[in-house]
C-alpha positions as CSV (number, residue, x, y, z in Angstrom):
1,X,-58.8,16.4,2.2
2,X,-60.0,19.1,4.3
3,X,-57.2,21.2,5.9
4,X,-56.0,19.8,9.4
5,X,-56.5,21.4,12.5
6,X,-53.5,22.5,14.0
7,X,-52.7,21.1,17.5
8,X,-53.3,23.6,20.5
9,X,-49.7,24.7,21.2
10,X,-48.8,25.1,17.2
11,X,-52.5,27.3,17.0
12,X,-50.6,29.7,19.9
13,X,-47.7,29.5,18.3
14,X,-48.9,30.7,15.2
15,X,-51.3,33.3,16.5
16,X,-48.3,35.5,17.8
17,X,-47.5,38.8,15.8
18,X,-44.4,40.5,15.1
19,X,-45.5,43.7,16.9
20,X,-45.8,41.3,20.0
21,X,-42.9,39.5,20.0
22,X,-40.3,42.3,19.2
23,X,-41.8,44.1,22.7
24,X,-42.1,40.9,24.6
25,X,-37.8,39.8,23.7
26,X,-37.0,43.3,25.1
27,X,-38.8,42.5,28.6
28,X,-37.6,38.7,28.3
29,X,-34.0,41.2,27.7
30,X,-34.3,43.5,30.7
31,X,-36.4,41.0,33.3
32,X,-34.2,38.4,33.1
33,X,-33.8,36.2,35.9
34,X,-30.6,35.6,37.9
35,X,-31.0,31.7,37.2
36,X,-30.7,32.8,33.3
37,X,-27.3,33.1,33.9
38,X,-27.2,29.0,33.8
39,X,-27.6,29.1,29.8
40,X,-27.0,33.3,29.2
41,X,-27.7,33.2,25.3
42,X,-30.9,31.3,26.3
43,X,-34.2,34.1,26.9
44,X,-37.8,34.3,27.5
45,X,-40.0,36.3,25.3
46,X,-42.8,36.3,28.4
47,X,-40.8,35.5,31.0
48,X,-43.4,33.8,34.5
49,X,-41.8,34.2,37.8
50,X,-43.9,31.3,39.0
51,X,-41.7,29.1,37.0
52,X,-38.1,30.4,37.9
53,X,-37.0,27.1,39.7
54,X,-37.3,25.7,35.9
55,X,-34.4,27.9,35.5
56,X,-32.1,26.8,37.9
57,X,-32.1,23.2,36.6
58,X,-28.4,22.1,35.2
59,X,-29.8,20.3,32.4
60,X,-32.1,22.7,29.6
61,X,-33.7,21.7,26.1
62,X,-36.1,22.2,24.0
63,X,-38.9,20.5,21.9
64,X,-39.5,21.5,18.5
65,X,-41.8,20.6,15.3
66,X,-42.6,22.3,12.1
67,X,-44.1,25.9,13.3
68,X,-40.0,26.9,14.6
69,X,-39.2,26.5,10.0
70,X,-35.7,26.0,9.5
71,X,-33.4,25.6,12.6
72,X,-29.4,26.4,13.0
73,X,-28.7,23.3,15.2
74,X,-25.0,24.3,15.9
75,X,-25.9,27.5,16.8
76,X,-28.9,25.6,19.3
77,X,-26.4,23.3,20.2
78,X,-23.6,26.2,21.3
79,X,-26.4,27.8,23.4
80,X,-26.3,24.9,26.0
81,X,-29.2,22.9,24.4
82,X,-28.9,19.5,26.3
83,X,-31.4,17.6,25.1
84,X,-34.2,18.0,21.7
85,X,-37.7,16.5,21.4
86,X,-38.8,16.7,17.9
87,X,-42.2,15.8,16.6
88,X,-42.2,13.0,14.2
89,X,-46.0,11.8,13.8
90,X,-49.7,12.5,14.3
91,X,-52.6,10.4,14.4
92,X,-52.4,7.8,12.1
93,X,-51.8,9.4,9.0
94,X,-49.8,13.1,9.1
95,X,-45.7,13.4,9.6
96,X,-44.1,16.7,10.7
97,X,-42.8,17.8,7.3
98,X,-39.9,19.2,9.3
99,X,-39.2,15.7,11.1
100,X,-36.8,14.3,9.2
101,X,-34.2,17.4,8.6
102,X,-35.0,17.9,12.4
103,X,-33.8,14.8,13.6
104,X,-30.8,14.5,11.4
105,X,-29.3,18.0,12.0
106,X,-30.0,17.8,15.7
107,X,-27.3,14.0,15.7
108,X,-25.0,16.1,13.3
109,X,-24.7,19.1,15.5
110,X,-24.4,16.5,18.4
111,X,-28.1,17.8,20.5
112,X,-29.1,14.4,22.0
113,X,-32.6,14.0,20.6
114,X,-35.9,11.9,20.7
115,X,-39.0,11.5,18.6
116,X,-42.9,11.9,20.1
117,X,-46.0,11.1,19.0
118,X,-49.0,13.3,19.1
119,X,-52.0,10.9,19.8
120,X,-55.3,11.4,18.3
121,X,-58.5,9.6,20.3
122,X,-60.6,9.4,17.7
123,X,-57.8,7.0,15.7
124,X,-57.8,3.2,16.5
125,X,-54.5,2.5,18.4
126,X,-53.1,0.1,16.1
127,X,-53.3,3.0,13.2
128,X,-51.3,5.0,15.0
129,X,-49.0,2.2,16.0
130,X,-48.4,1.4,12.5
131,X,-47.8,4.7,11.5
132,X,-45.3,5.8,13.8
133,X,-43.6,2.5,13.6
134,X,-43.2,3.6,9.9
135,X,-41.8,6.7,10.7
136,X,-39.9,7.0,13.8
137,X,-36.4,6.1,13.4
138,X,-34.8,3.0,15.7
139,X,-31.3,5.1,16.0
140,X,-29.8,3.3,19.3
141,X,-28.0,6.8,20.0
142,X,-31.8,8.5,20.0
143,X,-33.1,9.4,23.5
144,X,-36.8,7.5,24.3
145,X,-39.6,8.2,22.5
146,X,-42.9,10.3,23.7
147,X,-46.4,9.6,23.8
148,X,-48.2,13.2,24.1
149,X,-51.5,12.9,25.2
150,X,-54.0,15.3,25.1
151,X,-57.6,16.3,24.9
152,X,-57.5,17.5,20.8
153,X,-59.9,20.4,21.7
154,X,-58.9,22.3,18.6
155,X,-59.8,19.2,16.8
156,X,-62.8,19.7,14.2
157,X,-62.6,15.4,13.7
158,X,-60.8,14.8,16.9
159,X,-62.0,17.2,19.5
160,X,-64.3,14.9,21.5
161,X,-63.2,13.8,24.7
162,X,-63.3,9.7,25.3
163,X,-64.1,7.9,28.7
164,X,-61.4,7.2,31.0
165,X,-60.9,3.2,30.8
166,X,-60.9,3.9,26.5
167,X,-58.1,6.2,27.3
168,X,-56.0,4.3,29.4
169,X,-56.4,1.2,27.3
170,X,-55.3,2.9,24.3
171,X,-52.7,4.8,25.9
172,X,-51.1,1.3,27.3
173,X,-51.3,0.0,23.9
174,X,-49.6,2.9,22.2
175,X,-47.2,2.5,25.1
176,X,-46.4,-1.1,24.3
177,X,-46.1,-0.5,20.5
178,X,-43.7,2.5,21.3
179,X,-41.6,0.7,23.2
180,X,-41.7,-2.3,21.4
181,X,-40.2,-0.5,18.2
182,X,-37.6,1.6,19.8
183,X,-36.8,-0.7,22.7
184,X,-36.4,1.8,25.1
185,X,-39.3,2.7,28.1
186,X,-41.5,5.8,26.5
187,X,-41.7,9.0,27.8
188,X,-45.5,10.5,28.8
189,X,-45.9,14.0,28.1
190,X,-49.2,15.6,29.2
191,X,-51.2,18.8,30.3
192,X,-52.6,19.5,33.5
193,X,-56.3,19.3,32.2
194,X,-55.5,15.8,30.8
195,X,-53.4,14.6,33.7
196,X,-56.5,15.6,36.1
197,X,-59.0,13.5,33.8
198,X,-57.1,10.8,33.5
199,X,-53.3,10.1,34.2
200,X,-53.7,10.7,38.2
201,X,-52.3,7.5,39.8
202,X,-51.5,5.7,36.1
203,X,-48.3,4.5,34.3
204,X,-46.4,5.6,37.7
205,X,-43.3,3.6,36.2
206,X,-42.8,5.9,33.1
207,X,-41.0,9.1,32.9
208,X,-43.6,12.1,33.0
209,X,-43.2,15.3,31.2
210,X,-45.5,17.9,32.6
211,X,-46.2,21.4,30.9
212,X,-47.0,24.3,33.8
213,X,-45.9,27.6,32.2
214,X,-47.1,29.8,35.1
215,X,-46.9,27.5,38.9
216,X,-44.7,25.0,40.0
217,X,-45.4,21.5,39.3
218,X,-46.6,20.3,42.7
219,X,-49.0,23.3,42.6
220,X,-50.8,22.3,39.6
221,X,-50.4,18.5,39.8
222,X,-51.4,15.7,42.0
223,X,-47.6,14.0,41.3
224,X,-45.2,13.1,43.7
225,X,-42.2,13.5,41.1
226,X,-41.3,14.7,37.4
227,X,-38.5,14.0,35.0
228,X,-39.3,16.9,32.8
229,X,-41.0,20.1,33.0
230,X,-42.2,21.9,29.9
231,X,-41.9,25.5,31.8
232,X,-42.4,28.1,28.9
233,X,-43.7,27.7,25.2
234,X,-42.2,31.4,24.6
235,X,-38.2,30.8,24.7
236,X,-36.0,32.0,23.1
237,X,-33.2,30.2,21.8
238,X,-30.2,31.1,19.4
239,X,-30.4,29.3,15.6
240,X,-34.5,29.4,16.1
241,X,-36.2,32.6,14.5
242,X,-39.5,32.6,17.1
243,X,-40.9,31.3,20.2
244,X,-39.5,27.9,21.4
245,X,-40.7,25.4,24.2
246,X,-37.9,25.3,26.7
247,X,-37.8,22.0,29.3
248,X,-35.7,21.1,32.4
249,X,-34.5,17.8,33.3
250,X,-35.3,16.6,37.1
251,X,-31.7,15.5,37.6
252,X,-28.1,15.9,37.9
253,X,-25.6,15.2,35.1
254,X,-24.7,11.6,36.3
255,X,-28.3,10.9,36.3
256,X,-28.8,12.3,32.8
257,X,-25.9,10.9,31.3
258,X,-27.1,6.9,32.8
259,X,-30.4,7.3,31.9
260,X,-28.8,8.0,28.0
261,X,-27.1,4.7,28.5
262,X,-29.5,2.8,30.0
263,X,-28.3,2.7,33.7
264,X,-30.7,4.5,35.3
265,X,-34.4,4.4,34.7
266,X,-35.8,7.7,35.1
267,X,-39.2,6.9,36.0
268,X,-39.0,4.2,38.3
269,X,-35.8,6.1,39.9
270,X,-33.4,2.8,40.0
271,X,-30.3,1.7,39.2
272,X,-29.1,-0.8,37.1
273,X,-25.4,-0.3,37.9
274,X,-22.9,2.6,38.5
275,X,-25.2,4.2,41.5
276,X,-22.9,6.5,42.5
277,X,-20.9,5.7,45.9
278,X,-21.8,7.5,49.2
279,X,-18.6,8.8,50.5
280,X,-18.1,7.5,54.6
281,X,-15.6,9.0,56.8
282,X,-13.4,5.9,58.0
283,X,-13.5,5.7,61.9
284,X,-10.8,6.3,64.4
285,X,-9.0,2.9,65.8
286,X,-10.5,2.5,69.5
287,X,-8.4,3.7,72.4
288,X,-8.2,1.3,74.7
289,X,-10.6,2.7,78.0
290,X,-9.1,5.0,80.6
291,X,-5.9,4.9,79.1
292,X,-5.0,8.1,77.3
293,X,-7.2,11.1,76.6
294,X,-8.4,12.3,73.5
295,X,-5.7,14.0,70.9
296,X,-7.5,17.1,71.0
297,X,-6.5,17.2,75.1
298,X,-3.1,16.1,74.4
299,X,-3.3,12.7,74.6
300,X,-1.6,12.5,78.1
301,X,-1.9,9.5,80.4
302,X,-4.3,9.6,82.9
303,X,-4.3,9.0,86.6
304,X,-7.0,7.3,89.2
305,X,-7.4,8.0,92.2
306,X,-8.1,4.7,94.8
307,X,-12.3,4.8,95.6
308,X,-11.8,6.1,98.8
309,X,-10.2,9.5,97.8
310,X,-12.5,10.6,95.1
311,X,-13.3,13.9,96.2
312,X,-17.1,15.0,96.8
313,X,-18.5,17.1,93.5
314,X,-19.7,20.5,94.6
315,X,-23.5,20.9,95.5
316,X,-25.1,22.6,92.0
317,X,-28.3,24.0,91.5
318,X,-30.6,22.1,88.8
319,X,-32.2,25.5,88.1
320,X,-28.8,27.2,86.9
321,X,-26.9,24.5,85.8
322,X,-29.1,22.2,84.3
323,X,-27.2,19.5,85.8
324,X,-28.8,17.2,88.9
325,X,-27.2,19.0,91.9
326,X,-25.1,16.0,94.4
327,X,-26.5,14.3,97.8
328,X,-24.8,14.3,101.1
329,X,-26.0,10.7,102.0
């Protein structure tokens, strides 16, 4: 077989010389943001401004496949790593040859972890159903599974873009089958190229994970929300020897921790039990009317005068007071 063509990110990835990155951790070093201080082992090796809110999310992880070599999951894990998705399968007929010691040092160094799928467009979708059926583990501790869709530009075979309806239809098929095997909803990840062309007002129900390395989201992308938000592909994380994608989670830790159990659904934002409860100030028992002032004024009794000798209220002006000023009738 001729030798594959590596995927866009992984061709970047493996572009990057030593020269370069040993100058580019020193400004990740000295420029690093105050939200940094969220996860301080965690870095940036070409740190964005435009993508600082990223940094400010609680919950941080990475994704990972064979172009990071061998990884030190403990030492990942001690950085703050929250969550891990690892490639598991391509097309309909290549594995990540890191997959498998991936996914099991990830569960022993306790990283919660899920498997995705890169999808190629010029593979039937029932090929690449079967073949990640065949790989991707059914571990009811894994997180959901990913569909990754993109154009495969770099792609000598592949690189052809399809129409729109062929996409969708074999994205909703791939979908099914994912979901289907794993029995939990898939996750979309996508590019903003790809999402433009095709995913704009689709699959609305799924979790979305968006890549924008340089902008906020809702600058690049014609969304109205995002579970997670590839923000860099050059992080730096402790037990990986290079450049790392680094992701935030939309939500807070209650809503990360149901989603893992299957309480909250992400993507269509609902609850399927222990919501959490919206605190409400219990109101004061009514005074009975006229009798006693408020507690702030003492609570003494009040007196009436008969109708007749209620005095008169002073004449005031409108134009100082802002009150109506009294009649003489």
């Amino acid at each position: 077989m001729a030798p594959r063509a590596e995927t866009r990110p992984e061709a970047r990835r493996r572009a990057k010389s030593t020269g370069r990155l040993a100058i580019c951790a020193l400004l990740g070093l000295f420029g690093a943001e105050p939200a940094l201080a969220l996860y301080p082992k965690k870095g940036d090796s070409d740190p964005h401004a435009g993508v600082r809110d990223a940094r400010r999310r609680v919950i941080q992880g990475i994704d990972v496949s064979r172009w990071q070599d061998d990884i030190d999951w403990q030492k990942v894990k001690d950085a703050g790593t929250r969550f891990a998705f690892i490639k598991a399968t391509e097309g309909g007929d290549h594995l990540d040859p890191m997959f498998r010691k991936n996914w099991a040092g990830a569960k022993s160094a306790g990283v919660p972890r899920g498997a995705y799928h890169f999808v190629y467009w010029c593979r039937p979708a029932k090929d690449q159903i079967r073949w990640f059926k065949r790989h991707i583990p059914r571990d009811p501790d894994a997180l959901p599974p990913v569909l990754d869709v993109e154009w495969n530009g770099e792609s000598a075979k592949c690189g052809k873009k399809i129409p729109r309806d062929k996409a969708l239809a074999k994205i909703r098929e791939m979908l099914k089958g994912l979901q289907e095997h794993t029995g939990k909803k898939p996750i979309i990840y996508t590019d903003i190229t790809f999402h433009e062309d095709v995913l704009e007002g689709e699959f609305n129900d799924h979790p979305y994970w968006l890549r924008s390395t340089a902008a906020p989201l809702h600058h690049r992308y014609e969304r109205k929300q995002w579970e997670f938000w590839q923000f860099t592909t050059t992080g730096r994380v402790p037990g990986i020897g290079g450049d790392v994608d680094r992701n935030a989670f939309f939500g807070t830790e209650h809503e990360f921790a149901a989603w893992r159990d299957g309480r909250y659904d992400i993507g269509a934002r609902k609850w399927r039990g222990g919501e959490p409860k919206v605190a409400t100030t219990p109101k004061p028992p009514a005074t009975p009317a006229g009798l006693r002032t408020p507690k702030a004024a003492g609570g003494t009794p009040l007196k009436f005068l008969p109708p007749g000798k209620i005095p008169r209220a002073a004449s005031r002006d409108v134009a100082t007071t802002g009150s109506l000023a009294s009649r003489d009738d």
